[in-house]
Backbone as CSV, one residue per row, in Angstrom:
resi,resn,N_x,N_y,N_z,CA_x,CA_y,CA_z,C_x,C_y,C_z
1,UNK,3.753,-69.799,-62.917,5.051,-69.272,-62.585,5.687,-70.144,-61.509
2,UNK,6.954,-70.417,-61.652,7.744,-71.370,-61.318,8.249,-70.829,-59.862
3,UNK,8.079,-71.123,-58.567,9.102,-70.163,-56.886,10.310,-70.900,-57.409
4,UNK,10.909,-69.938,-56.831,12.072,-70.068,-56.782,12.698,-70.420,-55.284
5,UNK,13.797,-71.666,-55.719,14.002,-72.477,-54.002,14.915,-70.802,-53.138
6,UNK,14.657,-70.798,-51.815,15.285,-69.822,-51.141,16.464,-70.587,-50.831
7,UNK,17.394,-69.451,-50.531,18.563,-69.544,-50.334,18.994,-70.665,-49.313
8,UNK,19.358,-71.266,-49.389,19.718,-72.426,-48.724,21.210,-71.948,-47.467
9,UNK,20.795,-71.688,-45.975,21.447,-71.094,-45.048,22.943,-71.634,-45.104
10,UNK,23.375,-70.628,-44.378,25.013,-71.025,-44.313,25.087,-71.911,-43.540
11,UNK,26.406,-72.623,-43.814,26.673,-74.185,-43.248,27.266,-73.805,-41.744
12,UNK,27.382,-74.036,-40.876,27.459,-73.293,-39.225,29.160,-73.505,-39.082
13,UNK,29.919,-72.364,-38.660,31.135,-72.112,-38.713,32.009,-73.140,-37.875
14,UNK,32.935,-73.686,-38.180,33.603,-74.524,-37.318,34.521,-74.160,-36.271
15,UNK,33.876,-74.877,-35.043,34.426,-74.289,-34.032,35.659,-75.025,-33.445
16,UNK,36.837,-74.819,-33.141,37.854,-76.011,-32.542,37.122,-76.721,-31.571
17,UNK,38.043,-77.916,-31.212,37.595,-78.549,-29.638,38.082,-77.727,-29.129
18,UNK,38.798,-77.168,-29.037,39.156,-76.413,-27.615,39.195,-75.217,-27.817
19,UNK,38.292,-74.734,-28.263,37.593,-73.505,-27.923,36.906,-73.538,-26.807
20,UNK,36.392,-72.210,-26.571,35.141,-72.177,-25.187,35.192,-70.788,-25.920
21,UNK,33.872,-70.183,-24.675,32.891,-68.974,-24.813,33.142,-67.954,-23.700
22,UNK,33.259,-66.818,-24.209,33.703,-66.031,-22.967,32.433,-65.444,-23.040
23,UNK,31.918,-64.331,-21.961,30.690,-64.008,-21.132,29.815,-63.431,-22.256
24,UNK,30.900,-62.878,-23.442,30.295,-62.208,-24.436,29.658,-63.463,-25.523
25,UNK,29.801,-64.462,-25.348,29.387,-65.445,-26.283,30.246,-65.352,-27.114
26,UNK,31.259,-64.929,-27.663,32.735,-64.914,-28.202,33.309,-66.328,-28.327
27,UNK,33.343,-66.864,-28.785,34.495,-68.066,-28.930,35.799,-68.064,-29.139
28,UNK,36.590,-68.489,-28.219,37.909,-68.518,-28.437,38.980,-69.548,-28.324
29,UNK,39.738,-70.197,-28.464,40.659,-71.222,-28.334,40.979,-70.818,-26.596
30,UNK,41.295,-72.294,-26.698,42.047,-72.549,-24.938,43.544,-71.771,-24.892
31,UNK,43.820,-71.601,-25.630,45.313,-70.482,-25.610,44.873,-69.317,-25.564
32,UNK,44.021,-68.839,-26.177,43.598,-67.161,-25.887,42.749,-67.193,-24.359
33,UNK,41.824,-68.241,-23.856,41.204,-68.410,-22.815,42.249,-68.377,-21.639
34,UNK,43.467,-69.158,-21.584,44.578,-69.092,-21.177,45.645,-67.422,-21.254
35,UNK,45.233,-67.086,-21.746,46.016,-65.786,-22.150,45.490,-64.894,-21.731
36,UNK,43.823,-64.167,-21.725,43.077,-63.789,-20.738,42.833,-64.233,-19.764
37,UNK,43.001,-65.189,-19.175,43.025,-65.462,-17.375,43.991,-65.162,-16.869
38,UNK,45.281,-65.108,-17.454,46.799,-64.445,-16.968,46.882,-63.383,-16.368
39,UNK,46.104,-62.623,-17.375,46.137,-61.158,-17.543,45.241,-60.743,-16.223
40,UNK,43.833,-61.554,-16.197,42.912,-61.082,-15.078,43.668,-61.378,-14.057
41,UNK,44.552,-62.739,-13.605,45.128,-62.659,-12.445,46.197,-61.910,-12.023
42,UNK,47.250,-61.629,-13.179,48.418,-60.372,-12.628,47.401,-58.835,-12.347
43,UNK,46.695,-58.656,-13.116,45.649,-57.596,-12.993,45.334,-57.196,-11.352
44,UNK,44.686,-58.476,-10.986,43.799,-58.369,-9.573,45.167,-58.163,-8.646
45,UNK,46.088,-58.929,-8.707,47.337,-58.597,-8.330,47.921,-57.362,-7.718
46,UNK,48.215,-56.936,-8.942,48.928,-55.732,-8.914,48.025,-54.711,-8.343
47,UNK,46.508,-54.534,-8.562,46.110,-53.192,-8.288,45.494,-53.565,-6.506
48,UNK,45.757,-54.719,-6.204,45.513,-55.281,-4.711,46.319,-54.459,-4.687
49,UNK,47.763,-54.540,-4.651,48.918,-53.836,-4.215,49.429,-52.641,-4.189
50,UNK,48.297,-51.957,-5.460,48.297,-50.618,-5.372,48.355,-49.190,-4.023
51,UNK,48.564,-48.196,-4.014,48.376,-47.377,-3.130,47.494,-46.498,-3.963
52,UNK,46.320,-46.735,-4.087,45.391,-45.711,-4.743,44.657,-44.802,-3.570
53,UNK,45.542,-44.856,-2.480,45.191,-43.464,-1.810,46.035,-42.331,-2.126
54,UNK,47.263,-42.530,-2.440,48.129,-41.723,-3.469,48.478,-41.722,-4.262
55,UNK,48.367,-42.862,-5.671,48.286,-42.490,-6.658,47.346,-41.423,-7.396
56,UNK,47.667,-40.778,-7.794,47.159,-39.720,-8.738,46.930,-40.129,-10.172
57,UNK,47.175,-40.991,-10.896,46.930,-41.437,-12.137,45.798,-42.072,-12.528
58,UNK,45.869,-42.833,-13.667,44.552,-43.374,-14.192,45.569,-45.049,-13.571
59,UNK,44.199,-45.844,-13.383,44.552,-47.392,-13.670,43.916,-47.859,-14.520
60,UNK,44.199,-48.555,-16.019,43.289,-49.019,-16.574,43.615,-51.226,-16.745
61,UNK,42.423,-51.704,-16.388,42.112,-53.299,-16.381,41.105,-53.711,-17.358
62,UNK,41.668,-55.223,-17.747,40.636,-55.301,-18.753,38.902,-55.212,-18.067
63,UNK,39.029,-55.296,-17.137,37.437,-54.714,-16.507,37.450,-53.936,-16.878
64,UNK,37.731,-52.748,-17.593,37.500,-51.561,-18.107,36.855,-51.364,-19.500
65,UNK,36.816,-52.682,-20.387,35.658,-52.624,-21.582,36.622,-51.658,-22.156
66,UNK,35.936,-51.470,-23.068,36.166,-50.058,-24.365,37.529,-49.402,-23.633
67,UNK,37.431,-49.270,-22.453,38.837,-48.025,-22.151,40.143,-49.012,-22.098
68,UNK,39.764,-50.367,-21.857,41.190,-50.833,-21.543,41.815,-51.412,-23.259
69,UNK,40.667,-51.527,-24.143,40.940,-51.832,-25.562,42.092,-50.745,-26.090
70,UNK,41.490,-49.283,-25.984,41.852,-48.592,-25.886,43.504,-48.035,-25.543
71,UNK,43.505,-48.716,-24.154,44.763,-47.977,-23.543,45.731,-49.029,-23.808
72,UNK,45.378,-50.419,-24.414,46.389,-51.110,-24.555,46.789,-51.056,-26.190
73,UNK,46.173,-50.162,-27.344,46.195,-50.536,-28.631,47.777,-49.458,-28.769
74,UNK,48.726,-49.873,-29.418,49.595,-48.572,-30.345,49.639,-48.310,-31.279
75,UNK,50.389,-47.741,-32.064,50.486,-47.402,-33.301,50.680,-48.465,-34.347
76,UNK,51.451,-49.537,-34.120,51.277,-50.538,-35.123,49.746,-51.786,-34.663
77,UNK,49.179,-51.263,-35.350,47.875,-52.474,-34.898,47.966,-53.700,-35.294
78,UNK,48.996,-54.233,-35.818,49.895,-55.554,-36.110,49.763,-56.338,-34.469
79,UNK,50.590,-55.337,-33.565,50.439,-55.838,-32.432,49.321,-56.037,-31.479
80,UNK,49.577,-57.158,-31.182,48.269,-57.430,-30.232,49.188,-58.324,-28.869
81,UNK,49.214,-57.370,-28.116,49.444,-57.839,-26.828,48.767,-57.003,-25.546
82,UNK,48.564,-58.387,-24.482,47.180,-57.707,-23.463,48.017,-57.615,-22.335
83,UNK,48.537,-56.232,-22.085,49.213,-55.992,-20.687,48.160,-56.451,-19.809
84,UNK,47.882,-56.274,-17.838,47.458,-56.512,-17.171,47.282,-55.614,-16.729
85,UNK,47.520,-54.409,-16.556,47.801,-53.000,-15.990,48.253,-52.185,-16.889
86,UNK,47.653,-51.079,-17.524,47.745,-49.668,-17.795,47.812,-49.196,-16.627
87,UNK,49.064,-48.543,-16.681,48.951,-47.398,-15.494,49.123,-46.116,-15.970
88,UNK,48.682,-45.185,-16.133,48.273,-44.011,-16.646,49.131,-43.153,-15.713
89,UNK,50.379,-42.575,-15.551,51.149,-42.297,-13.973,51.056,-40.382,-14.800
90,UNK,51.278,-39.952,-13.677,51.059,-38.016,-13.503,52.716,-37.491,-13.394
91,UNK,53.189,-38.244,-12.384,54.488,-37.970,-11.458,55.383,-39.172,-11.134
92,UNK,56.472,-38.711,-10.339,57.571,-39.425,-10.433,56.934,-40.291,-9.154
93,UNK,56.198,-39.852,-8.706,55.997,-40.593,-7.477,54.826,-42.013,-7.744
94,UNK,54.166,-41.180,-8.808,53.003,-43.072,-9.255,54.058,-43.593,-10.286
95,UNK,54.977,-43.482,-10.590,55.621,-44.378,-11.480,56.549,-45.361,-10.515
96,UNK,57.272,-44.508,-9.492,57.633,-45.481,-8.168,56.324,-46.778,-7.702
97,UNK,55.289,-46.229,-7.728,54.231,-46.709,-6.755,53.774,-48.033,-7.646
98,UNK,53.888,-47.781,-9.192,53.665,-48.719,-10.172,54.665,-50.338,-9.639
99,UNK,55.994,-49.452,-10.052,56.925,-50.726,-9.780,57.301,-50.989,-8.790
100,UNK,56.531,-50.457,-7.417,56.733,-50.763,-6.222,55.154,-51.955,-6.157
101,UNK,54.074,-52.234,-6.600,53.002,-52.474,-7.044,53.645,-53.629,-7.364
102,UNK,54.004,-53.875,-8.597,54.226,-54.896,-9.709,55.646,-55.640,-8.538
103,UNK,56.269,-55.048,-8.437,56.958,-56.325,-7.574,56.794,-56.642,-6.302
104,UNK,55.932,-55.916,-5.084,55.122,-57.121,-4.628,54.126,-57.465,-4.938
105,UNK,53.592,-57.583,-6.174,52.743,-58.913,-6.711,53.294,-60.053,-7.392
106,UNK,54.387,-59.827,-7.034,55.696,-61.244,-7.583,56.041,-60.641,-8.995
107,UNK,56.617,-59.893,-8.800,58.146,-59.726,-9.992,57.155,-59.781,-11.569
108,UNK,55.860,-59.282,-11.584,55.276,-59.031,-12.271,56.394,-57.382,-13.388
109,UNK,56.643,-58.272,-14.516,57.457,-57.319,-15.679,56.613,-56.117,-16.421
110,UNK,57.465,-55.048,-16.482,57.016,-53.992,-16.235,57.329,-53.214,-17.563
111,UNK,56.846,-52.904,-18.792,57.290,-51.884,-20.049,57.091,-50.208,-19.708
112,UNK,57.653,-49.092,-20.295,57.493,-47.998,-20.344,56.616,-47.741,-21.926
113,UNK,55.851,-46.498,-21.689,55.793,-46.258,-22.878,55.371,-45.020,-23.196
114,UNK,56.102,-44.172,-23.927,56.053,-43.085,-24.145,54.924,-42.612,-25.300
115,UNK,55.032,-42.284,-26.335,54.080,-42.204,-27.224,53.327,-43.122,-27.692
116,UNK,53.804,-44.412,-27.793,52.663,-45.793,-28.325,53.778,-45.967,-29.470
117,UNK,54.304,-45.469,-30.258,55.077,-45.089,-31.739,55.983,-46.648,-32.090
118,UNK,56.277,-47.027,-31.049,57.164,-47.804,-31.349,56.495,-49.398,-32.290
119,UNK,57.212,-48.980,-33.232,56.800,-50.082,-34.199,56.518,-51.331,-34.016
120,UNK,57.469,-51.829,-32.883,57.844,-53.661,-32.553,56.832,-53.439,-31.245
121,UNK,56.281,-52.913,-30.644,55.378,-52.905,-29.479,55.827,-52.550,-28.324
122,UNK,57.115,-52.169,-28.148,58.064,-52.526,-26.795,57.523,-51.399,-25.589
123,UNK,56.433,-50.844,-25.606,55.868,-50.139,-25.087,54.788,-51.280,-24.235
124,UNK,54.884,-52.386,-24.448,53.634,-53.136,-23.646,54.194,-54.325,-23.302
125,UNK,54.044,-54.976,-22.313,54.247,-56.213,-21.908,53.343,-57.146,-21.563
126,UNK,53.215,-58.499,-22.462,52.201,-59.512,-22.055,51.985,-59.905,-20.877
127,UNK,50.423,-59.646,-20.371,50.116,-59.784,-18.511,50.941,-59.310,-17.892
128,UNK,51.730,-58.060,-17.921,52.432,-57.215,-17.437,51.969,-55.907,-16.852
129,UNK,52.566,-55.000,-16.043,52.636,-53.506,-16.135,53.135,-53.014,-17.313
130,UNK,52.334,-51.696,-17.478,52.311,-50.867,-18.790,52.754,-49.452,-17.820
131,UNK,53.616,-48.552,-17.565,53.576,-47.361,-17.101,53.454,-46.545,-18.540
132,UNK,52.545,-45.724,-18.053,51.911,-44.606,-19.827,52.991,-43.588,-19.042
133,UNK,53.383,-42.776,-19.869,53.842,-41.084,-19.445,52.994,-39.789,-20.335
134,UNK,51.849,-40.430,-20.896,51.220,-39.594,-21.821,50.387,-38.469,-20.577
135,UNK,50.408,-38.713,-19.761,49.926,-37.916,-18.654,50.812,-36.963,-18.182
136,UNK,52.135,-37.003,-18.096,53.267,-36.588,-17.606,53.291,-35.027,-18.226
137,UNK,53.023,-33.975,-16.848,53.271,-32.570,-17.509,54.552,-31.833,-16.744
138,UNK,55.225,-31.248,-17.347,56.002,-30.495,-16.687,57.467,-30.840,-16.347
């Protein structure tokens, strides 16, 4: 009886030159590597500037794993844009504190977003503030 040759392995995926590896072993192009470092630096930014002795809301950063995937996805999953700040606001007073935040960390641009619904994304801004109102009672 004749073996039969084994499967002969897959040929190893091509990677750009200018890719690199993020912590996850992920590969990504120098424009997305570029596009996440934006984000981490308006990020560190803005929540430096925070008053999280009185904010009452959520903050969500991409340090946040799973929750910040999360708080940045909407309803059209077409879109893919990585705010820098979810701000999750309660009251009229963390939504002040947001865009009092975002512009002294230098005029860092700021979207609203009410339900997520909006088709074209306009609920999120690239390496931006995100103010959520999904928290908002009363």
């Amino acid at each position: 009886m004749e073996s039969e040759d084994p499967i002969p392995p897959a040929p190893p995926i091509p990677v750009p030159l200018n890719a690199k590896a993020n912590s996850f072993g992920t590969m990504f192009s120098s424009e997305e590597a570029e596009r996440k470092r934006m984000v981490e630096v308006v990020a560190d930014r803005v929540v430096s500037e925070l008053d999280l002795a009185s904010f009452r809301g959520e903050v969500v950063t991409y340090m946040d794993g799973k929750a910040y995937e999360e708080a940045r996805r909407v309803w059209n999953r077409g879109i893919d844009v990585r705010p820098a700040v979810v701000a999750r606001v309660r009251g009229p007073s963390d939504v002040r504190e947001v865009l009092r935040a975002a512009r002294a960390a230098g005029d860092v641009p700021v979207a609203v977003r009410g339900g997520g619904h909006n088709v074209a994304g306009l609920g999120l801004v690239e390496a931006g503030g995100v103010v959520g109102l999904s928290l908002m009672r009363g």
